[in-house]
C-alpha positions in Angstrom: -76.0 -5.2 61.2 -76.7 -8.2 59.3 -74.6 -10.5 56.6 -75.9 -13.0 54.3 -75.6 -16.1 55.0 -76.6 -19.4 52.8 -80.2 -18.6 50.8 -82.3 -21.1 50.8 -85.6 -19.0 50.7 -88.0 -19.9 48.0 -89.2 -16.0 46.8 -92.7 -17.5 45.9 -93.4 -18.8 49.4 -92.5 -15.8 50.8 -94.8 -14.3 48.6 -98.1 -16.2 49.6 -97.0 -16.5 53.2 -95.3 -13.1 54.7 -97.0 -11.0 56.9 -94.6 -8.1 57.3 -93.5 -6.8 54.3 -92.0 -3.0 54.4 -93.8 -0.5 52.7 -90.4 1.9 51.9 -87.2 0.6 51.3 -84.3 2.5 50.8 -80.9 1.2 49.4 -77.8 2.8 49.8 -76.1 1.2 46.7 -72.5 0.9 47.6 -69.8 -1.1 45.6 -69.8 -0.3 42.1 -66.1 1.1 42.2 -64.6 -1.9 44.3 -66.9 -4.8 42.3 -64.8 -3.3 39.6 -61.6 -3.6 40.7 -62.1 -6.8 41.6 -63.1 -7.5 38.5 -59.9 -5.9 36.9 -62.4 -3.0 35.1 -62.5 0.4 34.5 -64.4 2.2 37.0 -66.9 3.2 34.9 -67.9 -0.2 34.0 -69.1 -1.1 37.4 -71.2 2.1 37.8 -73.0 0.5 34.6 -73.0 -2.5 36.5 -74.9 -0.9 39.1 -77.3 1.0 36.6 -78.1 -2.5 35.6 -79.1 -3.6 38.9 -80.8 -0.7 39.4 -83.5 -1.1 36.5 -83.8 -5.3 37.7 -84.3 -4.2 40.8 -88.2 -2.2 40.0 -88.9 -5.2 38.4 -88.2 -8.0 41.4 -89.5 -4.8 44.0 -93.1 -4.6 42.1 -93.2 -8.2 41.8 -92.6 -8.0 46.0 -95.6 -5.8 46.2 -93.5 -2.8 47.9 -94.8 0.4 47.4 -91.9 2.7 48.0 -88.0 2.3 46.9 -85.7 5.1 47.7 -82.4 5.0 46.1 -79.3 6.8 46.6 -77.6 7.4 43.5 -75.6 10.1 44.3 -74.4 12.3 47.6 -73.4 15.8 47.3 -69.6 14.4 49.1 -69.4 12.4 45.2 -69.0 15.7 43.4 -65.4 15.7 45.3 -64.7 12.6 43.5 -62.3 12.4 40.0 -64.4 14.9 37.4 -64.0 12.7 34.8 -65.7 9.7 37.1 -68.2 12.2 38.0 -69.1 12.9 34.3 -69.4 9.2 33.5 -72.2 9.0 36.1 -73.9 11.7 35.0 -73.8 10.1 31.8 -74.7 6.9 33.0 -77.9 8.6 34.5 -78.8 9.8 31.7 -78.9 7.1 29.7 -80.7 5.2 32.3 -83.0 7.5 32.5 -84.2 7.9 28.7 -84.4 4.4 29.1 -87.1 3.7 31.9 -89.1 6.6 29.7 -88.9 4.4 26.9 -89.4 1.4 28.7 -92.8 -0.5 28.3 -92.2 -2.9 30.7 -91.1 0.1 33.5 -94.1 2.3 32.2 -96.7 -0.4 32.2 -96.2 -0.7 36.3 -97.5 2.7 36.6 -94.7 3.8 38.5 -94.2 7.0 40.0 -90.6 8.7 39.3 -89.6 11.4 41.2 -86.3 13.0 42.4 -84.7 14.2 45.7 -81.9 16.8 46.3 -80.2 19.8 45.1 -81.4 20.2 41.7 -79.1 23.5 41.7 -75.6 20.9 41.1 -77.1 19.0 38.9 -75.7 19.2 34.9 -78.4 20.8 33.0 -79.3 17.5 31.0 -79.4 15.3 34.0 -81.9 17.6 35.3 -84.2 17.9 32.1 -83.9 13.6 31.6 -85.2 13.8 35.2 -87.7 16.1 34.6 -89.3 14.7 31.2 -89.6 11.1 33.0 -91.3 12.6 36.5 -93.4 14.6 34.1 -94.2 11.1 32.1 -94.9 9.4 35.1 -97.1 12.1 37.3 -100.3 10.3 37.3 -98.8 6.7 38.4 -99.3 5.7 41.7 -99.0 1.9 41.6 -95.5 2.2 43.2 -92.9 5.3 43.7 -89.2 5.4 43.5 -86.9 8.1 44.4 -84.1 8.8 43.2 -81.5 11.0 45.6 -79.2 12.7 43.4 -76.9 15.5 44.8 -78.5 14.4 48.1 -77.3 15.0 51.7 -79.2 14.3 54.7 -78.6 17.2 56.6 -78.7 19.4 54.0 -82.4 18.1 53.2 -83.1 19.2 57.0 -81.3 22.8 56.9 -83.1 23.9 53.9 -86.8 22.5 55.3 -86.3 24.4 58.3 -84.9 27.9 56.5 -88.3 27.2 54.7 -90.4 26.7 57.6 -89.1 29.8 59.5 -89.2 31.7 56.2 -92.9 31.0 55.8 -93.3 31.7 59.4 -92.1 35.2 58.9 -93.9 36.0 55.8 -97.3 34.0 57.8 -97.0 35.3 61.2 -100.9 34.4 61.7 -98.9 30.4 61.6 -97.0 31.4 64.7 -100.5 31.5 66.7 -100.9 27.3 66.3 -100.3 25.3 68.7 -96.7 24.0 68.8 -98.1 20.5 67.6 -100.1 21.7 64.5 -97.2 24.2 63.5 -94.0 21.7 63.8 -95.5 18.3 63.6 -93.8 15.3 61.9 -96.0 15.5 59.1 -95.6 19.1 58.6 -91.7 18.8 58.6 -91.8 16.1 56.4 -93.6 18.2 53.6 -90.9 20.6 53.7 -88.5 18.0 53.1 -87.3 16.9 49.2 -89.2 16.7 47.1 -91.0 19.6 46.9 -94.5 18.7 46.5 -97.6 17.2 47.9 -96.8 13.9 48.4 -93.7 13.2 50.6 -91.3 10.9 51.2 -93.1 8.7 53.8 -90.9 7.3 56.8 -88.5 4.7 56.0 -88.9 0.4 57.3 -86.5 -0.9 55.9 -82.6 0.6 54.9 -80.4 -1.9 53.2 -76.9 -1.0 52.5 -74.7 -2.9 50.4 -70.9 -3.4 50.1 -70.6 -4.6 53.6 -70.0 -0.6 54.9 -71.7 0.1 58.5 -72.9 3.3 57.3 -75.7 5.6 57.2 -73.8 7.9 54.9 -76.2 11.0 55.4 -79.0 9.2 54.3 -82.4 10.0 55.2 -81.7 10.6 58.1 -85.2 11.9 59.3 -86.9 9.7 57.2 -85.4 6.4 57.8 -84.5 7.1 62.0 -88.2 5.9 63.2 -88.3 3.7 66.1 -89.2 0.6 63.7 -87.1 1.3 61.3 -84.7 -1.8 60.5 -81.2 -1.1 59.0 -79.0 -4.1 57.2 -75.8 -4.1 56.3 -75.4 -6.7 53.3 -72.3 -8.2 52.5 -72.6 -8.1 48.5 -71.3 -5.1 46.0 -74.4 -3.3 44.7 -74.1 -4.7 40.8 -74.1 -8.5 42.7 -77.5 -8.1 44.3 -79.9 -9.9 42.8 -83.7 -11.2 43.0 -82.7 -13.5 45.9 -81.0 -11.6 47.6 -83.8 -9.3 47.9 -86.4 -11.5 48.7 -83.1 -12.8 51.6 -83.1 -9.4 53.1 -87.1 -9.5 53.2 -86.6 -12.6 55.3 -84.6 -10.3 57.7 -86.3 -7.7 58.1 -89.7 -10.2 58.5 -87.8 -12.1 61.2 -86.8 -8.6 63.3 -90.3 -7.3 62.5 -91.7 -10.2 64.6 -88.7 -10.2 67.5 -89.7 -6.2 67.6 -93.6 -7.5 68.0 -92.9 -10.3 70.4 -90.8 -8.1 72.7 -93.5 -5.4 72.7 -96.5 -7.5 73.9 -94.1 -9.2 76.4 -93.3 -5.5 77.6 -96.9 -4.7 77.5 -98.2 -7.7 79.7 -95.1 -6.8 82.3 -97.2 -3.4 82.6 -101.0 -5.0 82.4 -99.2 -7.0 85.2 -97.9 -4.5 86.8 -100.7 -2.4 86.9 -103.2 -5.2 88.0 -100.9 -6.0 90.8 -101.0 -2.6 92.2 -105.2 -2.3 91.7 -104.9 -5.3 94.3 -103.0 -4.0 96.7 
């Protein structure tokens, strides 16, 4: 768990020089509520706060050249919040998503929208806003970004696996593969949200704002790999901006290479190892 610390990184430089750069990044965005309390608002004026920072941040992650942004917008625990806050961020969704279909600056990136989670809890305009814009943007695959709504981790895994033994009943011929072909990683993972071809690849990077040490039932088969780097940043969601992003990708560069160096120190301890025993 990692805090900022004083940025001096100059995003351009990181740009022509870095050598590890994630490939999927997921952001739990926590801190809309508490950025506006401190900021003596309503609630519902940080939430559009976050929205905000939500539409900058497809800008500054296409300009970093990652390919896959996963974002949770909303957890199936929110729907206990107040109803009235849980209209507003409907609302706010809404808008925000009329908005990157109208967008030329979003649209022109060739970016690929899609949605994951229980589309059953959803209001019934929520749904259709997200429908029109994954429908608008089927054929981009420059960059993707998902958007969990009415999302829960475990949930995500229950369902793949009622599907899995459902199709196993109805295809009993499956139940004849070998144990690796019929429960891979890669066939688990197509069963997971959303439901199509092309699936949520494994996670490198999880940032979480608001300084909470959470996971919060997020991805949690998606973003539990054995490389996969979590940080914990000190800022409320609608603070983070360009630098801080290109501050996190400094962290997660600098672990990447600790992660390396440690492996081929491991690895020569064996080829040592190993040589010393051919000897004797």
């Amino acid at each position: 768990m990692l805090k900022r610390k004083s940025n001096k990184t100059d995003s351009r430089t990181f740009l022509r020089s870095a050598k590890h750069v994630p490939q999927h990044i997921a952001f739990i965005m926590d801190g809309n509520r508490r950025y506006a309390q401190r900021k003596g608002k309503e609630t519902v004026w940080g939430h559009t706060a976050g929205v905000t920072a939500v539409e900058n941040l497809l800008h500054w992650t296409y300009l970093a050249k990652i390919k896959h942004i996963t974002i949770y917008a909303f957890s199936t625990e929110n729907f206990k919040r107040d109803p009235l806050e849980v209209e507003s961020i409907f609302n706010l969704l809404e808008k925000m998503l009329y908005k990157l279909s109208n967008d030329e600056k979003i649209l022109s990136k060739k970016i690929k929208i899609r949605m994951i989670g229980e589309t059953d809890n959803l209001p019934e305009k929520t749904l259709k806003a997200f429908k029109d814009l994954e429908e608008k943007t089927a054929g981009n695959d420059k960059m993707y970004l998902n958007v969990a709504l009415a999302y829960g981790g475990r949930n995500d895994i229950t369902q793949a696996f009622e599907r899995i033994a459902e199709n196993a009943i109805h295809r009993p011929d499956q139940s004849k593969e070998k144990k690796e072909d019929f429960l891979s990683d890669d066939v688990i993972s197509g069963y997971l949200f959303p439901f199509s071809d092309e699936i949520v690849p494994g996670v490198d990077f999880l940032i979480r704002t608001g300084d909470e040490h959470r996971t919060s039932n997020f991805l949690p088969w998606q973003a539990n790999g054995s490389s996969a780097i979590f940080c914990c940043y000190d800022k409320f969601w609608p603070e983070f901006t360009f630098k801080d992003l290109f501050y996190t990708l400094r962290i997660y560069q600098r672990m990447t290479e600790e992660r390396l160096r440690d492996e081929a120190r491991r690895q020569k301890k064996v080829e040592a190892f190993l040589a010393a025993q051919a000897i004797e």
